[in-house]
ZANUTI-383544 format. One line per 10 residues: their letters; for each residue x, z, y of N, C-alpha, C. Coordinates in nm, 3 decimals. Each point is the difference from the previous one (the first is absolute). Layout:
% ZANUTI-383544
a> X,Z,Y,X,Z,Y,X,Z,Y ~ ...
***
This chain:
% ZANUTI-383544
xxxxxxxxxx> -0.654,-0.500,2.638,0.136,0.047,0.016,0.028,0.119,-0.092 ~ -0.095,0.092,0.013,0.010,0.124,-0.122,0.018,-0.051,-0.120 ~ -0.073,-0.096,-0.088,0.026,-0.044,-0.096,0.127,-0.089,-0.049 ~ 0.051,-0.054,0.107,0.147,-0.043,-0.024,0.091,0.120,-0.001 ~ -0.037,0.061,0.079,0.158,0.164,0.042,-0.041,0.047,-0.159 ~ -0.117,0.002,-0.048,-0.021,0.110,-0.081,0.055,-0.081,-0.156 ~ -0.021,-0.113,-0.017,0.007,-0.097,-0.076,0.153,-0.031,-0.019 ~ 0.062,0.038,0.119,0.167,-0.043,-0.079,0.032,0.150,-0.014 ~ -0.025,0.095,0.100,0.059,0.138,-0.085,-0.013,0.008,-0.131 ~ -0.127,-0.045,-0.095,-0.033,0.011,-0.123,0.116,-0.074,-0.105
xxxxxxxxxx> -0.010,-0.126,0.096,0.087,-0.099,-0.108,0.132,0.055,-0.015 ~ 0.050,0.087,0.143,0.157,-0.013,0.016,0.012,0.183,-0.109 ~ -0.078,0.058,0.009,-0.027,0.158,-0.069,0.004,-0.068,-0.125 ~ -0.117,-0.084,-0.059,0.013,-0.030,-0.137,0.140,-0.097,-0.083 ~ 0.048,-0.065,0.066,0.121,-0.033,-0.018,0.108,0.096,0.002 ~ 0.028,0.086,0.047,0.078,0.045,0.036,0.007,0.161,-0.206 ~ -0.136,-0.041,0.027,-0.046,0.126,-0.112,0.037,-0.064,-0.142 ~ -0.028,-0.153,-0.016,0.033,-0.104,-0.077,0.131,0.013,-0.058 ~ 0.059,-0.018,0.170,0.176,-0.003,-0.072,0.054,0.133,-0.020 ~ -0.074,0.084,0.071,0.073,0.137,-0.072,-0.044,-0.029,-0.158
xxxxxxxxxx> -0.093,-0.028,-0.046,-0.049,0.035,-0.152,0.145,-0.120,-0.042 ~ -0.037,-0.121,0.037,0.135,-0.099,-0.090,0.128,0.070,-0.009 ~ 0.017,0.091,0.102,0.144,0.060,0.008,0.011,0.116,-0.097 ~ -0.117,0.064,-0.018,0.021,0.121,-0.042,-0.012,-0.046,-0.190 ~ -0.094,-0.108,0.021,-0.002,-0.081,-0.160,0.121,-0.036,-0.040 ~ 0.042,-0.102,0.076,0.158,-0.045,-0.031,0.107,0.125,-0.067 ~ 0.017,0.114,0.102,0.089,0.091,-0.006,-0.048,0.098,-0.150 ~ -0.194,-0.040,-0.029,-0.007,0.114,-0.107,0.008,-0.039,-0.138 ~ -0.017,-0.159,-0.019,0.014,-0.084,-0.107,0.185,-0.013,0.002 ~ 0.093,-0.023,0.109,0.156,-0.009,-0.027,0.024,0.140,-0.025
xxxxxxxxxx> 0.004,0.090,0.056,0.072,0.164,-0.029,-0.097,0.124,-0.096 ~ -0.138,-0.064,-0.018,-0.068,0.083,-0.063,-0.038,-0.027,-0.102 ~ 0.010,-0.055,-0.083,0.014,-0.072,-0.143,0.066,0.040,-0.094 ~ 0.136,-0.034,0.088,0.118,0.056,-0.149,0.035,0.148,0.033 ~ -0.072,0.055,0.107,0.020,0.151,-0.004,-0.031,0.064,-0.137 ~ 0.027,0.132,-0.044,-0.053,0.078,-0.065,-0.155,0.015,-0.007 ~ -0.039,0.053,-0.101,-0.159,0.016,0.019,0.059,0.162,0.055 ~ -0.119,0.016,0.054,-0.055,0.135,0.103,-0.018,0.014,0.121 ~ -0.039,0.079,0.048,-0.082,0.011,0.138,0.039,-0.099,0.102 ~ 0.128,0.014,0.020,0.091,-0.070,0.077,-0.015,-0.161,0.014
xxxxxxxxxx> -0.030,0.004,-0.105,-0.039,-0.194,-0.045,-0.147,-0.004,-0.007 ~ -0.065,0.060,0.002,-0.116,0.029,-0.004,-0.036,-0.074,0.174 ~ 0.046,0.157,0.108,-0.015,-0.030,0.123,0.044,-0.142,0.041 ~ 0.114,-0.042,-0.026,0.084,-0.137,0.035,-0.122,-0.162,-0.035 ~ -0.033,0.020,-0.152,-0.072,-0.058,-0.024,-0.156,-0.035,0.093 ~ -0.056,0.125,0.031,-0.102,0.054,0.077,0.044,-0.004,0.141 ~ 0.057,-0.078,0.077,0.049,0.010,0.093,-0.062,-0.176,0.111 ~ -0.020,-0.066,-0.109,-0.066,-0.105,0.110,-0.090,0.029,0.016 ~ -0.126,0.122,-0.074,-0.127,0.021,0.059,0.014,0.066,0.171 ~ 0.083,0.025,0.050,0.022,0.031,0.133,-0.056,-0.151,0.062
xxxxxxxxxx> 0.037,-0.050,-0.030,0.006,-0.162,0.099,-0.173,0.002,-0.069 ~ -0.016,0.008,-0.100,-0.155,-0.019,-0.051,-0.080,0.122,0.131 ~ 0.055,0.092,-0.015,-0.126,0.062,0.076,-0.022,-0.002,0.148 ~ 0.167,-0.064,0.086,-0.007,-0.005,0.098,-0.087,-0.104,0.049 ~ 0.002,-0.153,-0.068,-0.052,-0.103,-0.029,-0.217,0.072,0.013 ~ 0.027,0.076,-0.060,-0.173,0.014,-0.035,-0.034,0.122,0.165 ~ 0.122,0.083,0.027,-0.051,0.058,0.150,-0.028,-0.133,0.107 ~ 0.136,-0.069,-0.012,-0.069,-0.106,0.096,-0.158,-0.051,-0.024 ~ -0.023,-0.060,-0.108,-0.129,-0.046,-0.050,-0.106,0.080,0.082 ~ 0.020,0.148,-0.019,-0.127,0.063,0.052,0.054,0.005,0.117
xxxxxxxxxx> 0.086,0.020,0.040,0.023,0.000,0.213,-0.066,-0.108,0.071 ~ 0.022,-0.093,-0.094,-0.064,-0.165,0.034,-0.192,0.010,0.020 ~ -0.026,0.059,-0.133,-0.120,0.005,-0.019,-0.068,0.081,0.141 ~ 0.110,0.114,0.007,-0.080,0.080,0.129,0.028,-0.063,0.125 ~ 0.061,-0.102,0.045,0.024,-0.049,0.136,-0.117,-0.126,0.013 ~ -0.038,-0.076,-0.115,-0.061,-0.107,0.017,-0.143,0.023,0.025 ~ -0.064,-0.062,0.060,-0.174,-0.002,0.057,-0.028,-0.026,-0.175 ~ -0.169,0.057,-0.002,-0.057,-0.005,-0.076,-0.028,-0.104,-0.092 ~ -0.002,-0.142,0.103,-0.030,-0.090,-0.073,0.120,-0.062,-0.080 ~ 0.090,0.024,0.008,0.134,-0.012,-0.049,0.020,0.076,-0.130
xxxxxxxxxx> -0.022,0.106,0.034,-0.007,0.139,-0.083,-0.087,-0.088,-0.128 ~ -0.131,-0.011,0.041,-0.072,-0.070,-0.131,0.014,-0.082,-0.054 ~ 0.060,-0.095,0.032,0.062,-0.140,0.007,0.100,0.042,-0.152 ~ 0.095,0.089,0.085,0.104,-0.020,-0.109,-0.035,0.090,-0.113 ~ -0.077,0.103,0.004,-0.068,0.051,-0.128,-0.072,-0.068,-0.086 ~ -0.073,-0.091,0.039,-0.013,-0.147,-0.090,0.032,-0.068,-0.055 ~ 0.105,-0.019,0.087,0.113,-0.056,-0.083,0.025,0.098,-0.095 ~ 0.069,0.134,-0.028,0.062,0.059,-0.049,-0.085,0.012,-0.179 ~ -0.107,0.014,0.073,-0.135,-0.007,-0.093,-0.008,-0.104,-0.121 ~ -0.016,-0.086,0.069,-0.014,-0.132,-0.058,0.119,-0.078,-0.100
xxxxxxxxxx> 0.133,0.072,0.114,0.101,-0.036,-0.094,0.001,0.093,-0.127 ~ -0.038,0.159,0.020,0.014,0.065,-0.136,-0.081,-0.040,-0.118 ~ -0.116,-0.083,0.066,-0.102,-0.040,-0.079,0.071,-0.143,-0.088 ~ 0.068,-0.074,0.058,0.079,-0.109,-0.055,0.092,0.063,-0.102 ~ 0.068,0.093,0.034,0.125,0.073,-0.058,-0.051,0.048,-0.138 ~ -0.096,0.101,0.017,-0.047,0.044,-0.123,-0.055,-0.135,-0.096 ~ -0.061,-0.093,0.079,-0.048,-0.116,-0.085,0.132,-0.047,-0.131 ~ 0.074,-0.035,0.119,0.121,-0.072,-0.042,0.091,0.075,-0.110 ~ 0.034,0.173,0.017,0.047,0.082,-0.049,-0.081,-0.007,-0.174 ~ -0.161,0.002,0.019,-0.041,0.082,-0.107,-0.011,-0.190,-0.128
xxxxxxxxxx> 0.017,-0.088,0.062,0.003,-0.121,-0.052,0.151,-0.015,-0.048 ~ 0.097,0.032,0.079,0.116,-0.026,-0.090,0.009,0.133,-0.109 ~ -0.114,0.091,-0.023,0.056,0.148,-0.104,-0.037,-0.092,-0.054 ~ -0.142,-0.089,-0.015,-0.066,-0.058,-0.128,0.132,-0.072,-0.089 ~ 0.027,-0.066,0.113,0.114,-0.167,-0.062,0.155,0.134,-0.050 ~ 0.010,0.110,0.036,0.076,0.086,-0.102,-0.024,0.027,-0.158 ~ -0.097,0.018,0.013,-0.119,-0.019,-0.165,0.020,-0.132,-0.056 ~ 0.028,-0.084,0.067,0.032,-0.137,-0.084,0.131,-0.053,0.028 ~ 0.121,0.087,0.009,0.092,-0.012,-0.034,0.098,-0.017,0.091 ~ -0.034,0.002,0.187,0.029,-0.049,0.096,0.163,0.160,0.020
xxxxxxxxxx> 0.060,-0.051,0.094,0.136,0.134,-0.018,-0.067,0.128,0.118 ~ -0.005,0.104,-0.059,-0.024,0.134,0.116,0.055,-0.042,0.143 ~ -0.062,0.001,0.090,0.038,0.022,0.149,0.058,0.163,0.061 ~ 0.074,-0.014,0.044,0.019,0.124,0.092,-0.115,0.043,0.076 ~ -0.024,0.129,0.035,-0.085,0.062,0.088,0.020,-0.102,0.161 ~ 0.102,0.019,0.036,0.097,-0.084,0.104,-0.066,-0.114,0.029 ~ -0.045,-0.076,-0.102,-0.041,-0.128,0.048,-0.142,0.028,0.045 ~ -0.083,0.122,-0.039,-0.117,0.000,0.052,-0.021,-0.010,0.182 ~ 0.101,0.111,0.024,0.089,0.043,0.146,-0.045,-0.182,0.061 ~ 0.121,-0.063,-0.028,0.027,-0.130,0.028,-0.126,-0.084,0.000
xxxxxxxxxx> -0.080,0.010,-0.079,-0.164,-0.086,-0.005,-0.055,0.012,0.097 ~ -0.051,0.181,0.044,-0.035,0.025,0.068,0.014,-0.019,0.152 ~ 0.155,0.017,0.006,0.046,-0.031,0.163,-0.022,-0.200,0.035 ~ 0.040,-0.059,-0.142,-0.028,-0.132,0.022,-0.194,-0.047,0.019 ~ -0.044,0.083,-0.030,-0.153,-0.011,-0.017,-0.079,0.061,0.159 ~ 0.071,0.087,0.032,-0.069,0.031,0.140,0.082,-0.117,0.107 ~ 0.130,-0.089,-0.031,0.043,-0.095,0.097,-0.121,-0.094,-0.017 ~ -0.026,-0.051,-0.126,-0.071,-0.159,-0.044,-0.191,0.081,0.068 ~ -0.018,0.063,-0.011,-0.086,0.061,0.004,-0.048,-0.065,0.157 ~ 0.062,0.096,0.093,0.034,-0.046,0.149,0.023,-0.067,0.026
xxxxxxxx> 0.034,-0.098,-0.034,0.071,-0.163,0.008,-0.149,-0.049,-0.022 ~ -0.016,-0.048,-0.112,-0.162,-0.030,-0.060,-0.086,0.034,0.131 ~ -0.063,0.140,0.033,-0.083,0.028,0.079,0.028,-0.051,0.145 ~ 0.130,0.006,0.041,0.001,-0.057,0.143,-0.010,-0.147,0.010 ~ 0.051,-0.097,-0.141,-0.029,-0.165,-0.033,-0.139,0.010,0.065 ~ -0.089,0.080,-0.103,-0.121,0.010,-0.016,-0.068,-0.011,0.139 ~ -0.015,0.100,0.092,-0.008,0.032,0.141,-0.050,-0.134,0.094 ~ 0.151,-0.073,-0.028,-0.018,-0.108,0.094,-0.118,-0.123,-0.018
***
């Protein structure tokens, strides 16, 4: 029962941290763009990392409510996926050297979060 109560607070906290970031993205890519350069556009621009960091308090609130074996569980994951990420990351610099187009930093972000899903997916297939 703890692990369900504790398990949707997470989901409904991390969603919630999600759409603040889409909102605060939306609003900093439409009104913070064609601002002026300076501080002002600066902050505006810098303004979906709120939803980024609220997103990462949940992460660790999560981490501290869950039993141990959970706890390790998903550090394994986390692990394993960085271990994919960097794989994947330092293989597409090569295919840059042979002519492939620069990636955004951004898409590393995106590897990563897609790499700790497939990751967990994989291991719990695995399990059964």
């Amino acid at each position: 029962m703890h692990e369900k109560r504790v398990g949707k607070a997470y989901l409904r906290e991390l969603v919630s941290s999600i759409a603040l970031y889409m909102v605060l993205l939306v609003a900093a890519i439409r009104w913070g763009r064609p601002m002026e350069e300076g501080a002002l556009r600066t902050l505006v621009l810098l303004s979906p990392m709120i939803g980024f960091f609220a997103a990462l308090w949940v992460i660790a609130r999560h981490f501290g409510r869950i039993d141990e074996y959970q706890r390790m569980r998903m550090l394994e994951n986390v692990a394993l996926a960085a271990a994919l990420t960097a794989g994947l990351t330092f293989s597409y610099g090569f295919l840059e050297t042979a002519g492939y187009p620069r990636l955004s930093m951004f898409t590393v972000w995106c590897v990563l979060c897609g790499a700790v899903g497939v990751v967990g997916i994989v291991r719990k297939l695995l399990e059964r």
